[in-house]
C-alpha positions in Angstrom: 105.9 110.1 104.0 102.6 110.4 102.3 102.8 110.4 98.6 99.0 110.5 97.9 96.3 111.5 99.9 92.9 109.4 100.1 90.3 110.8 98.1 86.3 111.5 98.8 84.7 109.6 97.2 80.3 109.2 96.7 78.7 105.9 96.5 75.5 104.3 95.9 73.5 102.6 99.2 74.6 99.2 99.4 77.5 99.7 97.3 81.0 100.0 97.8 83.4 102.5 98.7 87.1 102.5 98.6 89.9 104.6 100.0 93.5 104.3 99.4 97.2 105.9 100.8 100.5 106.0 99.0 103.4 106.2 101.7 106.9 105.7 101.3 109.0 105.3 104.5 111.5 102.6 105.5 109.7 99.2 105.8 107.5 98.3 107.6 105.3 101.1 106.6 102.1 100.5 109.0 98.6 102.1 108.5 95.8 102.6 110.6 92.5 103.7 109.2 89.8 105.9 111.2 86.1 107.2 111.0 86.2 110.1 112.4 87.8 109.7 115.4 87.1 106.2 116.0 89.8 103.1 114.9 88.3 100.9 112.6 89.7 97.8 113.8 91.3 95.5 111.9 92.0 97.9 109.1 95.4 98.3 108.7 96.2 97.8 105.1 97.2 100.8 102.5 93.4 100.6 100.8 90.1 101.0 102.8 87.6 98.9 101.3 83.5 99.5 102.9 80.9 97.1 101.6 77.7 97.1 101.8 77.7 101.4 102.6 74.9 102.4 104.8 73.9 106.2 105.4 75.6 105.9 109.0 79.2 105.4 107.2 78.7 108.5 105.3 81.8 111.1 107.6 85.2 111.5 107.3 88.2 108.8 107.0 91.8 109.4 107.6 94.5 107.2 107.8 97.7 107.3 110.1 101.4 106.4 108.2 104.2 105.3 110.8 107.5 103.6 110.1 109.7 102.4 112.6 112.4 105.7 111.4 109.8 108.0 112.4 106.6 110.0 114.0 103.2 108.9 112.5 101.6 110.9 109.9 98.0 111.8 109.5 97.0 112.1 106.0 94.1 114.6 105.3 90.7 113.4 105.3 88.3 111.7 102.6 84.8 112.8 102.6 82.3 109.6 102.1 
């Protein structure tokens, strides 16, 4: 179902970092991003998009892939 993986990524204090997921499944494909192993609510979109990056966000993302045909998929993680 996943068809690319996020990828680490560095940025700058106070800049920006993005992640992103290519899944294919039988629509609706739904995402759910996390920081470790905490939700981030609200983000639930194929791209990841932190403003503003403070040290604290620095840690591992992942997102989770589910379609209504089948068992959610973790991708690997991204390294901020």
């Amino acid at each position: 179902m996943i068809a690319q993986q996020p990828a680490s990524t560095t940025v700058e204090l106070s800049g920006t970092a993005v992640f992103s997921v290519v899944a294919n499944g039988t629509p609706p494909v739904q995402y759910q991003w996390f920081f470790g192993t905490d939700i981030l609510t609200g983000q639930t979109g194929s791209t990841l998009t932190l403003r503003d990056v403070t040290a604290r966000a620095a840690g591992e993302y992942h997102v989770v892939v589910s379609d209504p045909s089948g068992v959610p998929v973790s991708s690997q993680s991204a390294r901020l």
